[in-house]
Each structure stands twice: as structure tokens, then as C-alpha cells.
C-alpha positions as CSV (number, residue, x, y, z in Angstrom):
1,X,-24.5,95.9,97.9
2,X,-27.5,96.0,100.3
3,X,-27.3,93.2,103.2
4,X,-31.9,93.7,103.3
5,X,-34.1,92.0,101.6
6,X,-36.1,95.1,101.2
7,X,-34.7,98.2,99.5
8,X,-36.8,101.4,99.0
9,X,-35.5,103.6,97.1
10,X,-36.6,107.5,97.7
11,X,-35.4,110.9,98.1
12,X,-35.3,113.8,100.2
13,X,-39.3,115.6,99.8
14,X,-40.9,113.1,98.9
15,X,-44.3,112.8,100.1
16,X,-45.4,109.1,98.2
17,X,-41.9,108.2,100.2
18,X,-42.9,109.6,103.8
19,X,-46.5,107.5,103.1
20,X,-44.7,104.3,102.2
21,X,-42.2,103.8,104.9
22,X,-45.1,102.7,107.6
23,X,-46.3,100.6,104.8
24,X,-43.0,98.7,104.2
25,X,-42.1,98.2,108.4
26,X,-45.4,96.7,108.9
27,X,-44.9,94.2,105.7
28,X,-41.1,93.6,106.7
29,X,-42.2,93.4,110.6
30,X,-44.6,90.4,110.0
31,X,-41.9,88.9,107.5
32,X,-39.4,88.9,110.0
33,X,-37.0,90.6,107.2
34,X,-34.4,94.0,107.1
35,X,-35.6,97.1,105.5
36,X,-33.3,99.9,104.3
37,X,-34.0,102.6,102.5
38,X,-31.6,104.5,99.5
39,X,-31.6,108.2,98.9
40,X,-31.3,108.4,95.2
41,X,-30.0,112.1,94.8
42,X,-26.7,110.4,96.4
43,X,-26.0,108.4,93.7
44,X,-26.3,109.5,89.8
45,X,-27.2,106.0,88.0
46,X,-30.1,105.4,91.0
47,X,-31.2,109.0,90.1
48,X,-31.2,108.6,86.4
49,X,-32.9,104.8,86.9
50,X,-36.2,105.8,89.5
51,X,-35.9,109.6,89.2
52,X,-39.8,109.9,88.4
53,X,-40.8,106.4,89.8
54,X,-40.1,107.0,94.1
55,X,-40.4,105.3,96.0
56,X,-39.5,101.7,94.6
57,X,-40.0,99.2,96.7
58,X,-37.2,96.0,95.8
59,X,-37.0,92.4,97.1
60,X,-33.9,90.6,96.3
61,X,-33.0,93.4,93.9
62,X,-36.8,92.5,91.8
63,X,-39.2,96.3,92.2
64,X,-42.1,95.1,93.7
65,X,-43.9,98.8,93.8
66,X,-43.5,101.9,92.3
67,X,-45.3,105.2,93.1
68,X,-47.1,103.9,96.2
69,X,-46.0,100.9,98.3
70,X,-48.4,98.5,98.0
71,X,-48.2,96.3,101.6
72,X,-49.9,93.3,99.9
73,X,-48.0,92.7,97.1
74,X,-45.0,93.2,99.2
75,X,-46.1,91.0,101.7
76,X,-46.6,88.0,98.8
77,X,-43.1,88.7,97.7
78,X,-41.6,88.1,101.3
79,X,-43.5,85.1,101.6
């Protein structure tokens, strides 16, 4: 179980994933909140679950963003 707030969930390649991470420090950064991020390929049920959806953004376990991380959205759901 992740000890963050803030899970994103991504894999190895992915270019959506490279553009999100700078999008989810800033968001976390003002929040004052832990970020991690998951590999799915290391883990079969996380690959079957957000295979075609990386990166997924989570807070508290909820997805917040899928596809593209959304730093507003994300933002409301730390508040």
C-alpha cells in the first residue's frame, strides 16, 4: 500500500507519462502532499487495470486523470 496521497501510475516509454510528471510536482508542491509514481509493467493486475489509460493520476486511491494529468482538477482534489 502507497504511504502518498498521489499515485501515478505509468510505464516505461510513455510519453503522456514524461508530460505529466512536471504537472503532478507542481500540483503536489503547492499541496504540500507526497507523490509516487507506479510502473505498471511490474505488476500484472495494474497492467491489465490502466494498460491503455497511462498515466492515471490517483488521490487517496480515487483516479483523478487519465490520459493527460490535468493540474487543476488535481489541485481541487488535494484541496
Amino acid at each position: 500500500m502507497s504511504e502518498s496521497r498521489v499515485v501515478v501510475y505509468s510505464r516505461h516509454g510513455c510519453h503522456l507519462c514524461d508530460e505529466a510528471l512536471p504537472v503532478v510536482a507542481r500540483a503536489c508542491a503547492a499541496a504540500g502532499e507526497a507523490w509516487e509514481v507506479v510502473d505498471i509493467d511490474g505488476d500484472e493486475a495494474l497492467r491489465a487495470l490502466y494498460s491503455d489509460d497511462v498515466p492515471v493520476v490517483t488521490v487517496d486511491g480515487v483516479p483523478v486523470t487519465r490520459w493527460f494529468a490535468d493540474e487543476a482538477a488535481l489541485r481541487r482534489a488535494l484541496a
